[in-house]
Structures are given as C-alpha cells and as structure tokens.
C-alpha positions as CSV (number, residue, x, y, z in Angstrom):
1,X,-81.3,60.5,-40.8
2,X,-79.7,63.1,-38.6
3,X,-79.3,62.8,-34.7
4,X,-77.5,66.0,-32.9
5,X,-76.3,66.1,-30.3
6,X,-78.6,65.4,-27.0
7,X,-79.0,69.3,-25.3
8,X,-76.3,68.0,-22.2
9,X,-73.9,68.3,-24.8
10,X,-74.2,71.5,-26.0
11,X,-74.7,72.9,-23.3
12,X,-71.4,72.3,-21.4
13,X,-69.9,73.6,-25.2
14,X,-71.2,76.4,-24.7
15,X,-70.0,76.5,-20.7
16,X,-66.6,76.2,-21.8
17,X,-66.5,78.4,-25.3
18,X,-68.1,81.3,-22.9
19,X,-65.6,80.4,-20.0
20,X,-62.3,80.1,-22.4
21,X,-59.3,82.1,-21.4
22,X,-55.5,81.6,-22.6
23,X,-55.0,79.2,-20.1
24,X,-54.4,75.5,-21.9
25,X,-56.3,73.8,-24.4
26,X,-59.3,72.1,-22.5
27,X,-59.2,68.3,-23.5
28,X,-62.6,66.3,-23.2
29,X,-62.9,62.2,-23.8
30,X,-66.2,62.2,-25.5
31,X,-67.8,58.1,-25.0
32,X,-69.9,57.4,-27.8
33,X,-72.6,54.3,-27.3
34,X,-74.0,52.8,-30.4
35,X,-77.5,51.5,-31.2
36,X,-77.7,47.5,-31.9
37,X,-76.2,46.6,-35.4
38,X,-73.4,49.3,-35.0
39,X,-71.2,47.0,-37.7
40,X,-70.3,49.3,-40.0
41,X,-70.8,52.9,-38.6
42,X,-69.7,56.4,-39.5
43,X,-69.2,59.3,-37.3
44,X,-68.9,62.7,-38.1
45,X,-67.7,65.5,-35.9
46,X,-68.8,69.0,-36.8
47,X,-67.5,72.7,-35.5
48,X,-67.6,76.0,-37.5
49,X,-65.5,75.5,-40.5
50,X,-64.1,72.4,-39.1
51,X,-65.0,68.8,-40.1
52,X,-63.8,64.7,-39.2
53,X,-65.3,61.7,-40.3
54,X,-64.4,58.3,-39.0
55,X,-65.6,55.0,-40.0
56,X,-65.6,51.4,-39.0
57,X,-67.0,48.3,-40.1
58,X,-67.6,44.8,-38.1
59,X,-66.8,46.9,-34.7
60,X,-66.9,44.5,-31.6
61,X,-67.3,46.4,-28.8
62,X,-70.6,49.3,-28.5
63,X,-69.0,52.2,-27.6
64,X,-66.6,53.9,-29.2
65,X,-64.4,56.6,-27.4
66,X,-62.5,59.8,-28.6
67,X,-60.8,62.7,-27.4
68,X,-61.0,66.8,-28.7
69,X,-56.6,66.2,-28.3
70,X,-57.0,63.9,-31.3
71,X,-59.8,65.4,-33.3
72,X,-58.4,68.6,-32.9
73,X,-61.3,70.5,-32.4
74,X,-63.8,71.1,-29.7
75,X,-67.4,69.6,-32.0
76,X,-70.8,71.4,-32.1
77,X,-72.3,69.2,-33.4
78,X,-71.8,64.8,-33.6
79,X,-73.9,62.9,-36.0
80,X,-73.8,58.4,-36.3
81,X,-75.5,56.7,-38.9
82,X,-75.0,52.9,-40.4
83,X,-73.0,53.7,-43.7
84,X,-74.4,52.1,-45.8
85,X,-77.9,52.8,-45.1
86,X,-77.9,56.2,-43.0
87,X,-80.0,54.5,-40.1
88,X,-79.4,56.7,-36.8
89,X,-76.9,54.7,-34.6
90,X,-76.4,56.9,-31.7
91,X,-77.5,55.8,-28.5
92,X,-76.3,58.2,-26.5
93,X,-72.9,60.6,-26.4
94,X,-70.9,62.1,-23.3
95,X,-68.5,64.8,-23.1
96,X,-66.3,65.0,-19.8
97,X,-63.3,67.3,-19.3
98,X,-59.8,65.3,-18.9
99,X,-58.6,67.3,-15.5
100,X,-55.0,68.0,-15.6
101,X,-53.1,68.0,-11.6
102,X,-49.7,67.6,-13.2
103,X,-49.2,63.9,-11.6
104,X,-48.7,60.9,-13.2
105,X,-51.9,60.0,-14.5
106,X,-53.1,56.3,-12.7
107,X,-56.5,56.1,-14.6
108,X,-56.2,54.8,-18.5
109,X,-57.6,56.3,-21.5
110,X,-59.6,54.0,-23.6
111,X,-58.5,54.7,-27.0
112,X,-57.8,53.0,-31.1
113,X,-54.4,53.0,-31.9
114,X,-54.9,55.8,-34.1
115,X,-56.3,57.9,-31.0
116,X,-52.7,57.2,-29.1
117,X,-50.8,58.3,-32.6
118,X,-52.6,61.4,-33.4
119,X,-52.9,62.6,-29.6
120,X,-51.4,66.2,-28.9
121,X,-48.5,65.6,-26.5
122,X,-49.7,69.4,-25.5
123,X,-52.6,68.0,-23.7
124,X,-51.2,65.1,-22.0
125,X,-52.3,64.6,-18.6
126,X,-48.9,64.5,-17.5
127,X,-45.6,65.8,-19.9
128,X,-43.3,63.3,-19.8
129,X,-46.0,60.3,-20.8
130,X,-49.9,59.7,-21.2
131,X,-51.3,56.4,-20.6
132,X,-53.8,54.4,-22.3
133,X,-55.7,50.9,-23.0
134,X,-56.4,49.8,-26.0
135,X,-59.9,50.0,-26.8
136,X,-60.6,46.8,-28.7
137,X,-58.2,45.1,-26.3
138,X,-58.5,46.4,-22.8
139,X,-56.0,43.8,-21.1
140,X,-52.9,45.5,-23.4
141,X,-51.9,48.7,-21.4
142,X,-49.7,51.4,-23.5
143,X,-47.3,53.7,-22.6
144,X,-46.6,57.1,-25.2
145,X,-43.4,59.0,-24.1
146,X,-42.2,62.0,-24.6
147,X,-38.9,60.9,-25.7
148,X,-36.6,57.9,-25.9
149,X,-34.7,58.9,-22.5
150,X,-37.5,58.9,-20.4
151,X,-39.0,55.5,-22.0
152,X,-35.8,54.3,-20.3
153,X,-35.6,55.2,-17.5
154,X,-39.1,53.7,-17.1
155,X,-38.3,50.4,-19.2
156,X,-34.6,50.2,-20.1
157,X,-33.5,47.7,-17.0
158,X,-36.4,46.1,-17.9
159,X,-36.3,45.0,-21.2
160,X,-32.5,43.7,-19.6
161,X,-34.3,41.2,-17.8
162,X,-36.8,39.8,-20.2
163,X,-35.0,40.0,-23.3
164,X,-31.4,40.6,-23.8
165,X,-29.3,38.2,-24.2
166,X,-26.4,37.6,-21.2
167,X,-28.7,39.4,-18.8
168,X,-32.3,38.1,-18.4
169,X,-33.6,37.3,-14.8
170,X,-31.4,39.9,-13.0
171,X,-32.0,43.7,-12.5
172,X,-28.8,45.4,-13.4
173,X,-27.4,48.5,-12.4
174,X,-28.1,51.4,-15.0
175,X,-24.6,51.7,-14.5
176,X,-23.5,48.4,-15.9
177,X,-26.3,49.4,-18.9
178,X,-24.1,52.4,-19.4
179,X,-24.0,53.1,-23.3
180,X,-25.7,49.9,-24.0
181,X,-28.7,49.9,-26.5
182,X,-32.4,49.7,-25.2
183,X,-35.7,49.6,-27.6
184,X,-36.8,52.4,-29.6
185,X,-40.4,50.8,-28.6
186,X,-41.4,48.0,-26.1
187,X,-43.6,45.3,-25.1
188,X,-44.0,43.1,-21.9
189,X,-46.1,40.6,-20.5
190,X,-48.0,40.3,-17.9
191,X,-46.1,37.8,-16.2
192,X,-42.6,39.0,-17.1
193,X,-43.3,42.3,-15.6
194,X,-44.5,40.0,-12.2
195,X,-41.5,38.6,-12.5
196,X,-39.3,41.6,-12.9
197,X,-41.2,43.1,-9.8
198,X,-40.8,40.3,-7.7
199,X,-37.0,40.1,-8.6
200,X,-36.6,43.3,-7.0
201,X,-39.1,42.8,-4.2
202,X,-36.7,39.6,-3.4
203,X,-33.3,41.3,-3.4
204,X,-34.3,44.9,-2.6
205,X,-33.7,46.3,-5.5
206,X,-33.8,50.1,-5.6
207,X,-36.5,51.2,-8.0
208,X,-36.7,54.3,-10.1
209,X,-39.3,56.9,-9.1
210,X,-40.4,55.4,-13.0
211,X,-40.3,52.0,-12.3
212,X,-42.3,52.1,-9.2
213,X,-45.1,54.1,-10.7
214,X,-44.9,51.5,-13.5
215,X,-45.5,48.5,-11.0
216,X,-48.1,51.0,-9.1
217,X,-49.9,51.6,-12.5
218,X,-49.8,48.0,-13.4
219,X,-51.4,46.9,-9.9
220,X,-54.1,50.0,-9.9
221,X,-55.4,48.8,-13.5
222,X,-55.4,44.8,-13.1
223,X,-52.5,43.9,-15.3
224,X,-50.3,42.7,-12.2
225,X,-51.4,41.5,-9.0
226,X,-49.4,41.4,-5.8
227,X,-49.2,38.0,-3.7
228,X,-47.8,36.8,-0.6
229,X,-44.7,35.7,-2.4
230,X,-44.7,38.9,-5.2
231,X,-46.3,39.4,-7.8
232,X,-48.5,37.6,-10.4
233,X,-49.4,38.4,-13.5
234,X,-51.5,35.8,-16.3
235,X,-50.9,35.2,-20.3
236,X,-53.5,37.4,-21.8
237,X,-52.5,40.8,-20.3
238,X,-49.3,43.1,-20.7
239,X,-48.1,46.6,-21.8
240,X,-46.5,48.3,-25.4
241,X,-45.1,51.3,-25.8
242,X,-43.8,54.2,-28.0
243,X,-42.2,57.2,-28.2
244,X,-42.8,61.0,-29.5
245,X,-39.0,61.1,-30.5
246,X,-39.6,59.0,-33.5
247,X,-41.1,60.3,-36.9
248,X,-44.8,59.8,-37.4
249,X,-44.1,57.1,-40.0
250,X,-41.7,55.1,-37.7
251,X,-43.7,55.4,-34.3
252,X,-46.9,54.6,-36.5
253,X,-44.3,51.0,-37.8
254,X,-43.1,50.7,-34.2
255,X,-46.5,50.7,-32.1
256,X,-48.0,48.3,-34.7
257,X,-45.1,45.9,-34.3
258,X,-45.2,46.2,-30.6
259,X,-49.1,46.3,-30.6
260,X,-48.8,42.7,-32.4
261,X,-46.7,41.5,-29.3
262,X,-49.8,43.2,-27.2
263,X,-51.9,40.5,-29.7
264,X,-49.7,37.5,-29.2
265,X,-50.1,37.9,-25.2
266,X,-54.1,39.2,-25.5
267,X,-55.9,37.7,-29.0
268,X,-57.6,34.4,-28.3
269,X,-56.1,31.7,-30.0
270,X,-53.4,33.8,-31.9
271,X,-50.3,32.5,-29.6
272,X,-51.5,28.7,-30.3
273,X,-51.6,29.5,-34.2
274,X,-47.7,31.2,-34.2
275,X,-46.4,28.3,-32.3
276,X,-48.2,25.9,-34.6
277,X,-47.3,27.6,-38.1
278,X,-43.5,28.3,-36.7
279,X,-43.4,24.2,-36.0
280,X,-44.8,23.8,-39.5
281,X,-42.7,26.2,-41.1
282,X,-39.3,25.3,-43.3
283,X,-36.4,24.6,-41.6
284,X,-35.2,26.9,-43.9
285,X,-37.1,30.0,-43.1
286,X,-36.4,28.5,-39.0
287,X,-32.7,28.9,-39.8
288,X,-32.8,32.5,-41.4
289,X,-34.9,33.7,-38.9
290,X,-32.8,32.9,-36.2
291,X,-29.8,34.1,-37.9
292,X,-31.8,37.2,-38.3
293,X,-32.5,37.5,-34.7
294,X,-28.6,36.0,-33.5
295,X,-26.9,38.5,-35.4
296,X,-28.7,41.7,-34.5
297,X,-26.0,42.9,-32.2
298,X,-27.3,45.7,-31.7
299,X,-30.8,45.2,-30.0
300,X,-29.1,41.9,-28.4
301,X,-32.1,39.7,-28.9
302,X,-32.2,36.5,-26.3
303,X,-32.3,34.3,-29.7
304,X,-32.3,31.3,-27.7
305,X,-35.7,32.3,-26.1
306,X,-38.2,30.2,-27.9
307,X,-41.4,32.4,-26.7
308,X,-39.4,35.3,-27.6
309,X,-38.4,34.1,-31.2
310,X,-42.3,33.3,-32.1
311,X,-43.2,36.6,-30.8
312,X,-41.0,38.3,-32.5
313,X,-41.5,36.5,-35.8
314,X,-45.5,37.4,-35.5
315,X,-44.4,41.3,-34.9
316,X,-41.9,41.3,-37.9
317,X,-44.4,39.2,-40.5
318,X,-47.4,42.0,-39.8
319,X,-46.1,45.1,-38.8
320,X,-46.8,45.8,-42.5
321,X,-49.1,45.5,-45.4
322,X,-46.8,43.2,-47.3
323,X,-44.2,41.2,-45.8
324,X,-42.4,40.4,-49.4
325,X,-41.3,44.3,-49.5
326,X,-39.4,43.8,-45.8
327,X,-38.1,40.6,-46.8
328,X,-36.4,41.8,-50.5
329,X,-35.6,45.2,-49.0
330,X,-34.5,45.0,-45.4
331,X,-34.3,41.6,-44.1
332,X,-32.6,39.8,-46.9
333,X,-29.9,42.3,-47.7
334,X,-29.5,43.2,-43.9
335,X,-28.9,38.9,-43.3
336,X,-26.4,39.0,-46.0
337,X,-24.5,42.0,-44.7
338,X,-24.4,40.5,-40.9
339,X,-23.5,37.0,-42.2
340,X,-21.1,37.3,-45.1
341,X,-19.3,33.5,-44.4
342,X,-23.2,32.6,-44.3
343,X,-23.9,34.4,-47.5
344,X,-23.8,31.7,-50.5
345,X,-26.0,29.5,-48.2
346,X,-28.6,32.0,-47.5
347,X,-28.5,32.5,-51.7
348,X,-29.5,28.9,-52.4
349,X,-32.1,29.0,-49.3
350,X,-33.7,32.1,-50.4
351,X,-36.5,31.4,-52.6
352,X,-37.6,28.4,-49.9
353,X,-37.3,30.6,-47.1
354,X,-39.3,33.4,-48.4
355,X,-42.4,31.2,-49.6
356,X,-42.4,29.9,-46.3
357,X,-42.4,33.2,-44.8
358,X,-45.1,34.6,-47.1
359,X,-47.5,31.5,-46.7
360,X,-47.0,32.2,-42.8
361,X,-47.7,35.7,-42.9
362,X,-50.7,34.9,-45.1
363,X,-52.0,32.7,-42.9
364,X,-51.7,34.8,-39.6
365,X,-53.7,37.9,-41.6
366,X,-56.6,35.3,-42.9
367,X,-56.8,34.2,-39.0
368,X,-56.7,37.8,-37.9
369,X,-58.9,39.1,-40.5
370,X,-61.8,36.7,-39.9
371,X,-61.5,36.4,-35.9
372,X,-61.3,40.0,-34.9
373,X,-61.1,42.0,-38.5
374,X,-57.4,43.3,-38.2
375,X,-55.2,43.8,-41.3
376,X,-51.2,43.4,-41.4
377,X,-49.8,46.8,-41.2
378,X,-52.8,48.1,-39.6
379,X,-54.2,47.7,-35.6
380,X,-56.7,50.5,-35.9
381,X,-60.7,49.9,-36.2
382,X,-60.9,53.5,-36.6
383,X,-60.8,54.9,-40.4
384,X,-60.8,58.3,-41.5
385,X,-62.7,60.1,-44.7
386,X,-60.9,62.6,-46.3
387,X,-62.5,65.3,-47.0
C-alpha cells in the first residue's frame, strides 16, 4: 500500500527546484514519524532516475531522521511500509532546510551512524566539523572532523588528561605535547570532560577557541553542567569522534570502536556486564590484554586505569564482526612483536587466552543483540537495499 508524500512536502520541492541557482547544494533533515508497530520498516526515497531504500527491523524509537547530504538526492517522492506485510507506516514526514551562517554549529543533528559516515563534508554546517547525536542514543554526542589536525586541536590536550599514561589530571601545554601521538578517533565521558573543564576553570588554564566551543557545545546540549564549584557531568552521557582524513573502511572501524565506548558510558546495564565478564575472565586472557595495552607505546594507554582497560577491552572485542580474525591476525602477532622476552609464554597461553576472549565477546553480542538489537562490527539500525 502506497503513501506519498503529504502535499507540504512537495510543495517546498518544488519551491526550491524552481528557486535553484549555483549557489551550494541545499541540505534538508527530513524527520520521519512512524505509525504504531514500526518494527521492521522499509523506506524508500524516490527522485527522477534516482532511488534508496533503507530498512530496519525491531527499531526503538518512532521517528526516524535523514538528511538529502546523505541520500544524496533531493526525493519526490517517500513511501514507508512494514516489510514484511506492506502495511502503510508513515505517520507523517517533514522536510526543513539545514541553514548554513558559517559558525560553529551549537544545535545537533539527530542521525544513525551510517548518516554521520555517508554525510557530504560539502554540506556541513560548518567546514572544519559537523555535529551530531546519535539517534538511538541521544546522551552520546559525536564530533566528524575534517581532518586529524583539527580533531586536535579540539581534543588532543584532552585525551592527555584522561588517558595517557604520565599525564592524566593536568592540562599540558600543546608545547610539551609537541610531536607526541594523539587518537586517530576519540571518546570521552561525561564526567571526564567535567573534570577536564573544571581543571582549567581552577588553574586558569587558557583554552583554545576549539576547546571552549567544545565545553560551550557540551553545556548548550545537556552533556555537561556547570556548578558552583565547575562542572558536572553523570555516567550515561559523553562524546566520540572521527575524522574525514581516514579511509572509508577505517573511519567506518574507528567510529564503531569509539561508538562502543559511547555504549559503555550510555547502554543500560552494558558497563555492569564488562566489569563482570572481565572479573570472570582467565587470568590468562587478563595478562595478554594488559600486555596488549602496556606495550602500545605509541597511543600511550593509562594501562593501569581499570575503567579505562574494561572499556577498552569492550571497544576492541566488537569493533568487528568476528573477534577471532583481530586476534589471529593483529593482536596476536602484534603482542609477540612488542614482547619478544614475553614470547614463549604468550605461545603456551594462547589457545586459553583466546577462548576466553571469544566466549567474552560472545557474550557481550548475545547481551547487545537481545537488549537493544546491535551486532559486533555494526552500530547502525539503518540498512540499505541494493538496488
């Protein structure tokens, strides 16, 4: 059963087609309500020889937002059915324009994780960054940046202070962090990035024009709150981030890792599961994982930092499909290259270590799967048909 598009719609298409010069590509966010029983739904977007499907099944939430930037098309025509029996789902559809000043946007854009990926840097609302929250998790805030030198300028003296060994709880000069190595992606807290805040409130620390329209951003959309003493921020809120600079394969890898952190801060009893199944799990797998962590000189991992080694150890287990391949081929061989008077040891340990770590990672994806219908390797609700 077909339902176009309500005459609103169409109408403001037809505004704009009529209206178009060669000034920019107009981007719209166009809200999509569903009927009751919205479970398994498929949407279909329509323009003159143009054509995207999504699907998704067991969706929470009732509406469902997207944006012409990632379609890549301005539609004619928007049809919703249930799947699997073609009953008409669409309660009602909007389509607003996304007005550009050229500021640094304070507003977030409700979008899937594949939104943020396939989003046209082109029609950001602001060049170096755009700003989002995830849809099915609106307390995890994400940054996309243009490149992996303005994600630090924003970030860089603050991953320092949360996570890097030798330096956490102080804000250090970026000329101390001089040729030092900073994330390729990131992920905070809600009440680390209080803290980091406060920290500089306290000792009047000199912000970057990016850091203080970071702690501005964070106060304007509820994932920080300022205090008589500083700032306050609770367990089940925080930030991720990503960058443009990496390929598509590796920022698609890097924001599901980080969007897992965004899980372990936001998903309702996820956190109390890591901690129990990394109590539970083998001393062996305990000791390689460490090791893993200890020796990664490069990203200087607080190792000692027992919040930050079960978050971690979630991020690593289901940033893909299957863990096993990661293990064999990167882990593994990586632990043996970094630790060659370790070596022999880690040999005899292996086969414990890695059922441990498999039976872990299997156990986070069942929990996942049946509380809010995620997959490892995959934080996207949104699914798209071929054609």
């Amino acid at each position: 059963m077909k339902r176009s598009v309500p005459l609103v719609f169409l109408l403001l298409l037809l505004t704009q087609l009529m209206c178009a010069d060669d000034g920019p590509v107009k981007n719209y966010m166009i809200p999509v309500r569903l009927k009751e029983g919205h479970d398994k739904v498929r949407i279909e977007f329509k323009a003159p020889e143009k054509r995207r499907i999504y699907t998704y099944r067991n969706l929470k939430g009732s509406t469902v937002t997207f944006y012409t930037s990632s379609i890549g098309f301005i539609p004619k025509d928007i049809v919703v059915q249930q799947f699997d029996s073609g009953l008409d789902m669409l309660d009602s559809v909007e389509m607003k324009e996304i007005v550009l000043d050229g500021k640094p946007p304070m507003t977030l854009l409700s979008a899937d994780f594949k939104q943020i990926l396939e989003n046209n840097p082109a029609q950001w609302r602001y060049s170096d960054w755009e700003v989002y929250s995830w849809e099915s998790f609106p307390g995890i805030l994400v940054i996309d940046f243009q490149n992996l030198s303005i994600q630090s300028h924003m970030l860089k003296r603050l991953s320092y202070f949360v996570e890097k060994r030798g330096y956490t709880g102080k804000i250090h000069s970026f000329m101390r962090l001089s040729g030092k190595s900073d994330w390729n992606a990131h992920n905070y807290k809600a009440k680390d990035l209080a803290a980091f805040f406060t920290e500089a409130q306290k000792n009047s620390a000199v912000l970057t024009s990016a850091e203080s329209y970071l702690r501005e951003l964070l106060l304007a959309n509820g994932i920080i709150e300022k205090g008589e003493a500083g700032y306050t921020g609770g367990e089940d809120k925080g930030m991720v981030s990503v960058s443009q600079e990496s390929t598509p394969h590796v920022r698609a890898l890097l924001l599901t890792h980080e969007g897992y952190h965004g899980l372990f801060y936001a998903a309702p009893g996820l956190r109390e599961l890591v901690y129990d199944l990394w109590d539970k799990l083998a001393p062996e797998a305990q000791e390689m994982w460490h090791e893993y962590l200890r020796t990664a000189d490069v990203w200087n991992y607080d190792y000692e930092n027992s919040y930050l080694v079960r978050n971690e150890i979630l991020g690593y287990l289901m940033q893909q499909r299957n863990f096993a391949e990661y293990f064999d081929n990167m882990m593994f061989p990586r632990l043996l290259k970094r630790s060659p008077d370790k070596a022999e040891h880690f040999q005899e340990t292996h086969d414990a270590a890695k059922e441990a770590f498999l039976d872990m990672a299997s156990k986070l994806g069942l929990f996942l799967f049946e509380n809010f219908n995620l997959s490892p390797g995959n934080l996207s609700y949104m699914r798209e048909v071929r054609q």
